[in-house]
N, C-alpha and C positions, 0 to 999 in steps of 0.2 A: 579773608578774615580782616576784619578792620577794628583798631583799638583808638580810644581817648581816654586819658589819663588812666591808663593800664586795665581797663574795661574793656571787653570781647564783644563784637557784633560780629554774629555770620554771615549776614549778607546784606547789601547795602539797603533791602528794606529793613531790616530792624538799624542799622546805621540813621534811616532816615527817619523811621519812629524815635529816637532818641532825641529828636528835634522838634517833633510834633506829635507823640504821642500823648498818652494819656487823652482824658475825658475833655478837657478845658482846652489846650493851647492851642489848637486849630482853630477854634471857637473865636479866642483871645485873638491872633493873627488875622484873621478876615476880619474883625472889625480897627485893626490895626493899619490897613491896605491905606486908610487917609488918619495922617498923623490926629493924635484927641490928646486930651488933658485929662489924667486919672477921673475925675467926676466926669466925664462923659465917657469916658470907656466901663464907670460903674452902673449908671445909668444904661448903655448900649447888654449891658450882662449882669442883667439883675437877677440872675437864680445862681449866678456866681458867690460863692462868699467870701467877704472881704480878704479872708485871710490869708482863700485856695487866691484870688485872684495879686494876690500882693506878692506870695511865693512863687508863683507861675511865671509873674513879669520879673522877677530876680533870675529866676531860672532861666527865662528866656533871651535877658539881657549879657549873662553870664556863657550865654552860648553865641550870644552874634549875633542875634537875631533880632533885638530891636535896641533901640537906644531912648533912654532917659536922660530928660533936661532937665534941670529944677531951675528955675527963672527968680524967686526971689529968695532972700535967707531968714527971712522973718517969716512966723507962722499968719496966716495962713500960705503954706507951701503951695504953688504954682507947679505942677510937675504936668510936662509933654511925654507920650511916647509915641515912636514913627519906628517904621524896620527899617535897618539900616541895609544896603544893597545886598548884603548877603541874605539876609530877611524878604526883600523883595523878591530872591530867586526863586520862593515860594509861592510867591501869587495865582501863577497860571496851577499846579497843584493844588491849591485853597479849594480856588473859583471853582475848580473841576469835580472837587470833594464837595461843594455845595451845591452845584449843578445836580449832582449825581443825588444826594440826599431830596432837591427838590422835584425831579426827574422819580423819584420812589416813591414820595409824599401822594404822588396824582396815581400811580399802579397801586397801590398798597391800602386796599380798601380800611385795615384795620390801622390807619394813620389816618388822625383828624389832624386837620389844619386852621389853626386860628387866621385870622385876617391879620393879627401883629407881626408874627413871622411872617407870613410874606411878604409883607411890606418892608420888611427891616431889610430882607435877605434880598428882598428887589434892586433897593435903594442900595445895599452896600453894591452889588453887582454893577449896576450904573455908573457908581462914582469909581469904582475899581477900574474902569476901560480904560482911562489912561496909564495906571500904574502897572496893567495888564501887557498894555504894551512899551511903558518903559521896561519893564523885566524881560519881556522877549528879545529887545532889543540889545539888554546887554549882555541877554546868552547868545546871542546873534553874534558880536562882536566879539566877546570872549571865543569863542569857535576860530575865527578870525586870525587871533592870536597864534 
């Protein structure tokens, strides 16, 4: 049994859905893999709405999982987010959970696939290879430890 802030999980997968579950933040997180600035992460998740994706990144910031900059203090606000190393230890689970969804997409005759998701889902997997393998590396090292 595993608790945060007096909350009950039985086993360390619903432990780990408490970090990525729901419909959006796995979503949110793989296109996170290379740090953006809130309009290009709305752009990158546009059937997202504002409001789910404003509460999502609070939530996710609030767990450790990614970090928010704001760059200047005048409006228009400049905000960065990137996962922050704990965030990262997610990556190889991301890639695999989209691997796996792209990997169904080509067996699953009743899933049509537009040419935009592929392409997005391409292109995030490419620029992920390095971040793919800083995160191995530092579960590598942590082991180490």
């Amino acid at each position: 049994m595993y608790s945060i802030d007096n909350k009950q999980y039985p086993c360390s997968t619903s432990l780990t859905m408490k970090y990525i579950g729901g419909k959006w933040k796995a979503v949110i997180l793989i296109h996170l893999i290379e740090k953006k600035r809130y309009s290009e992460l709305r752009k990158a998740c546009k059937v997202i709405t504002e409001r789910t994706l404003s509460l999502q990144l609070k939530e996710m910031e609030e767990d450790g999982l990614i970090r928010r900059t704001v760059h200047t203090s005048k409006p228009p606000l400049k905000v960065d987010y990137e996962l922050t190393d704990f965030g990262k230890t997610l990556i190889p689970l991301l890639t695999s959970i989209a691997q796996w969804g792209k990997e169904t997409a080509k067996r699953n005759k009743r899933i049509k696939v537009s040419d935009l998701s592929v392409s997005t889902f391409d292109t995030t997997l490419i620029h992920s290879k390095a971040a793919i393998e800083f995160s191995l590396n530092s579960l590598d090292t942590n082991d180490k430890r």
